[in-house]
Backbone bond lengths (Angstrom), bond angles and torsions (degrees), N, CA, C in turn:
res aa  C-N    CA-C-N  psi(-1)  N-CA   C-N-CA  omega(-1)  CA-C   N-CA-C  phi
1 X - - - 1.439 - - 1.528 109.73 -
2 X 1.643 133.31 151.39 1.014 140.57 -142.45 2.034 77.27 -112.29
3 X 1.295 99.74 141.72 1.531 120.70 166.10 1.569 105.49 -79.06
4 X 1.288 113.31 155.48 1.542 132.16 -172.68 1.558 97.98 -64.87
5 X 1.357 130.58 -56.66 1.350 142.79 167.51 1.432 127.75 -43.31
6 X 1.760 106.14 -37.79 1.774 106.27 -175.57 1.732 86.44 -103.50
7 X 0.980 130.64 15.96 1.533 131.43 156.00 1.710 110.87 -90.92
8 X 1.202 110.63 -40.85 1.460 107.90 178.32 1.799 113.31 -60.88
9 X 1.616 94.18 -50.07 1.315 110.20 174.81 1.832 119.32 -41.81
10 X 1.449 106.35 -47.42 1.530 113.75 -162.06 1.600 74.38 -71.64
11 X 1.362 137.57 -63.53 1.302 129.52 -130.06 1.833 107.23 -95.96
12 X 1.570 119.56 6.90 1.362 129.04 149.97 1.666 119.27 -18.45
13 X 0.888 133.46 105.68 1.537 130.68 159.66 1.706 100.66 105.72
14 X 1.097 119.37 -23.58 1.250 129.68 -156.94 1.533 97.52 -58.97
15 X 1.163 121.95 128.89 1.761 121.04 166.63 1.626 104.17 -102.59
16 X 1.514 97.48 125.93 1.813 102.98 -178.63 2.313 65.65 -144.40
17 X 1.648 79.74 166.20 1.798 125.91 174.49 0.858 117.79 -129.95
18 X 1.229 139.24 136.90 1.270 144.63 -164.14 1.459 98.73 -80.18
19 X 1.157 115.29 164.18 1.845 106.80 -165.29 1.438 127.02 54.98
20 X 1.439 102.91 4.80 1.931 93.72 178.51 1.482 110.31 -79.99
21 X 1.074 139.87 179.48 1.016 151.81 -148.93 2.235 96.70 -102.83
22 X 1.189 134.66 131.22 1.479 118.25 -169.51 1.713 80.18 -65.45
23 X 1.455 123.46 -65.09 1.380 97.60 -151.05 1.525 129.76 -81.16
24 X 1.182 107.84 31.41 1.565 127.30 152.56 1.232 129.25 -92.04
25 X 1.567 108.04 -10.95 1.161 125.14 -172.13 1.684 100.59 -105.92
26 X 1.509 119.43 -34.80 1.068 130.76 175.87 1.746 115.46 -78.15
27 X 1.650 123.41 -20.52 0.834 114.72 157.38 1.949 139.89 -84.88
28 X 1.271 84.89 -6.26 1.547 97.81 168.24 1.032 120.40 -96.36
29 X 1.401 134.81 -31.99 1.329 145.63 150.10 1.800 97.08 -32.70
30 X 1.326 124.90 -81.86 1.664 126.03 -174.60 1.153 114.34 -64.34
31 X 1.492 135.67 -26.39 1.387 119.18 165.88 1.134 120.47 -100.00
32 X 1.498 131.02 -11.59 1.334 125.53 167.76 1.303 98.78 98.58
33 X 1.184 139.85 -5.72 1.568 152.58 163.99 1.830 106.85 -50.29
34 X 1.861 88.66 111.37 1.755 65.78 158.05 1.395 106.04 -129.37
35 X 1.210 124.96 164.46 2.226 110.09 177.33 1.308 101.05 -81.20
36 X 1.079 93.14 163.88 1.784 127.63 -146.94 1.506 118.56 -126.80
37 X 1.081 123.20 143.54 1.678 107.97 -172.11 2.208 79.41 -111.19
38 X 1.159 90.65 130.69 1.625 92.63 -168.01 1.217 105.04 -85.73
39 X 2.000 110.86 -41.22 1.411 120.16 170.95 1.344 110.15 -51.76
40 X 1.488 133.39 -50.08 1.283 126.95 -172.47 1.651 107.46 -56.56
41 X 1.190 104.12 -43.06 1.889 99.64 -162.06 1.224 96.29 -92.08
42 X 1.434 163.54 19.96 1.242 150.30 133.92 1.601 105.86 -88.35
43 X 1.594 124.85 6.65 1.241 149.44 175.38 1.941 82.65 -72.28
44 X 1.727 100.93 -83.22 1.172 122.75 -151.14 1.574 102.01 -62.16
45 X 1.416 114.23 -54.81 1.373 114.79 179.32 1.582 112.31 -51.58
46 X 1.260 143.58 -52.46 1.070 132.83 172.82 1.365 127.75 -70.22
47 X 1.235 116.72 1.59 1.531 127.63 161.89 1.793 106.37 -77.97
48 X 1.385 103.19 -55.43 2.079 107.02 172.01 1.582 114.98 -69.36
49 X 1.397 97.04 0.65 2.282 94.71 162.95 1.282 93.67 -99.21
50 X 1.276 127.65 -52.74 1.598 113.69 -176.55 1.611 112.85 -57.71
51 X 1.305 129.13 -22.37 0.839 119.22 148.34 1.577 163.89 -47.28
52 X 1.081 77.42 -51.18 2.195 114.60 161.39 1.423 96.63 -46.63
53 X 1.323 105.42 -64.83 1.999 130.13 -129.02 1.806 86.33 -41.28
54 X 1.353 106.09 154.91 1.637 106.86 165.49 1.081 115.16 -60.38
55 X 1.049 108.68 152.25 1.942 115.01 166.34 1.364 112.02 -89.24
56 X 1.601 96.09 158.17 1.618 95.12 -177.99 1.029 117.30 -64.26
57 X 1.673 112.11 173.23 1.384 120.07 -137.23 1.641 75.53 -104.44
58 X 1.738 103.78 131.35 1.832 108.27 -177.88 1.687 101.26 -103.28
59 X 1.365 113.69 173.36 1.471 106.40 173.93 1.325 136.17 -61.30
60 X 0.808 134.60 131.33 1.775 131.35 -172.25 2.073 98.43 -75.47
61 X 0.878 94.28 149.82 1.457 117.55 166.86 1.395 115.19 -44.18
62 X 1.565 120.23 -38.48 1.153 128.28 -154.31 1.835 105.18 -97.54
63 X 1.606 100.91 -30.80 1.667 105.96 170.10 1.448 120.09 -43.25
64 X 1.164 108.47 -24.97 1.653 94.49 -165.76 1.867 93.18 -82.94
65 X 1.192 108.92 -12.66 1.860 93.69 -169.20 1.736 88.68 -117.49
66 X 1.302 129.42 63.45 1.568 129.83 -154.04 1.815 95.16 -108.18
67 X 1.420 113.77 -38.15 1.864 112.41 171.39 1.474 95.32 -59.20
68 X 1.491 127.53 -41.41 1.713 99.29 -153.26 1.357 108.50 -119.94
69 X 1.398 111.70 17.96 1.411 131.91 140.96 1.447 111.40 -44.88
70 X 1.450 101.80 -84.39 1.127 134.33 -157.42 1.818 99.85 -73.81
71 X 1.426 121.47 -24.78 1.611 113.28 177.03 1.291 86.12 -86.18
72 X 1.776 163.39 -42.09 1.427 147.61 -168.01 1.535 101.31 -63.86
73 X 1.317 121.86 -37.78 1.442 120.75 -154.82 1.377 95.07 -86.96
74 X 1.476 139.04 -5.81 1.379 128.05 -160.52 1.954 92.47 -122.67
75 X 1.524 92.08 -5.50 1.780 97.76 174.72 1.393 120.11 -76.19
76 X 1.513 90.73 -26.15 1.681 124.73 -166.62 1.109 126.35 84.29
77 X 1.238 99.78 59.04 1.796 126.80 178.64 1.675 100.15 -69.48
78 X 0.886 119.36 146.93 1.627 130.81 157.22 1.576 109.31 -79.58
79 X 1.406 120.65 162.15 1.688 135.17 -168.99 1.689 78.13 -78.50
80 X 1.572 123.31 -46.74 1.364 119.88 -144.71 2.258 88.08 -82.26
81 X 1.194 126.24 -16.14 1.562 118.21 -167.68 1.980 78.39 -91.37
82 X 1.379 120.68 -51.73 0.911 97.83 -163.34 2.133 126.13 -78.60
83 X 1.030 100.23 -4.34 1.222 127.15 166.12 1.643 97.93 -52.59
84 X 1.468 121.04 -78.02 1.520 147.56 178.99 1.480 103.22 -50.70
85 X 1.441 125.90 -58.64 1.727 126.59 170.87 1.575 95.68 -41.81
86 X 1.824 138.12 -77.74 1.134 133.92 -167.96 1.605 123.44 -68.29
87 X 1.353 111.56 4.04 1.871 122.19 151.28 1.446 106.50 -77.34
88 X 1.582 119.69 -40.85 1.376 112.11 -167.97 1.644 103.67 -85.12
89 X 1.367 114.39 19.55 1.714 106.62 -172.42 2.099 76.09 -136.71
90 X 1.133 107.08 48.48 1.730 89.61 171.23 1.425 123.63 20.65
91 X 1.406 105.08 51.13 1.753 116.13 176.78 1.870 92.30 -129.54
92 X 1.556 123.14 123.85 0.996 107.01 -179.91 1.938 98.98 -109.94
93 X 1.608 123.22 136.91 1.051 79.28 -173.41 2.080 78.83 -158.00
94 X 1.069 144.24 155.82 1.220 159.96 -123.38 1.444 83.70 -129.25
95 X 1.427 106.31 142.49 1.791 131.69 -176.69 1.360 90.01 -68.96
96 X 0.974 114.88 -53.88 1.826 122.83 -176.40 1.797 88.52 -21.88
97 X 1.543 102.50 -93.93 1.347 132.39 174.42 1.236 126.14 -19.35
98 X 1.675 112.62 -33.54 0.806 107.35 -175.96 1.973 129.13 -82.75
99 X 1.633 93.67 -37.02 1.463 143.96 128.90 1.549 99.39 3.20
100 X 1.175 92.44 -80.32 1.858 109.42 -157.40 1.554 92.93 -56.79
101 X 1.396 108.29 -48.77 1.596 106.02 -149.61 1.971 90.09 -75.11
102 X 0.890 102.16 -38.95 1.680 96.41 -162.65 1.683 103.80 -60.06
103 X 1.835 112.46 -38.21 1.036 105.91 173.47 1.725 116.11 -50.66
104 X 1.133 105.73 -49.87 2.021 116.44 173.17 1.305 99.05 -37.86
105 X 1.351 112.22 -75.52 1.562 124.21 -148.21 1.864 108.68 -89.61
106 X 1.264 123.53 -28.13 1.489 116.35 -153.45 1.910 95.96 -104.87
């Protein structure tokens, strides 16, 4: 026979209601099933995507000098002269980067 104590133990965490049915209570117990408020958690889950989501897109570094960007690159500046032009204006900023933005902007 099971002690009052290793009965408390098995039945730890367990969610039962008074008035539930035993074998509703007995089937969540063996499958590990418990019910679910579905409205609430597509509540919660779509609150942690709005969360995630990217943020808007902020200014790049390179916008504020975007006319003489864009007048070197149409002179036929190289990524690598204009890379070197935005060191000599204390903008440090990666060919990659630079790349990306011209694709956006040029």
């Amino acid at each position: 026979m099971i002690s009052q104590s290793q009965s408390e133990k098995e039945n730890k965490g367990r969610k039962w209601q008074e008035g539930q049915p035993a074998e509703v209570f007995t089937f969540v117990v063996l499958t590990g099933i418990q019910k679910m408020d579905a409205k609430a958690e597509v509540e919660r889950l779509a609150a942690l995507v709005k969360a995630r989501r990217k943020k808007p897109y902020e200014s790049s570094k390179l916008d504020k000098f975007k006319h003489e960007i864009l007048r070197l690159k149409s002179e036929g500046a190289t990524l690598e002269m204009l890379q070197l032009w935005l060191r000599e204006q204390r903008i440090k900023a990666d060919i990659s980067t630079i790349s990306r933005w011209l694709k956006k902007h040029g």
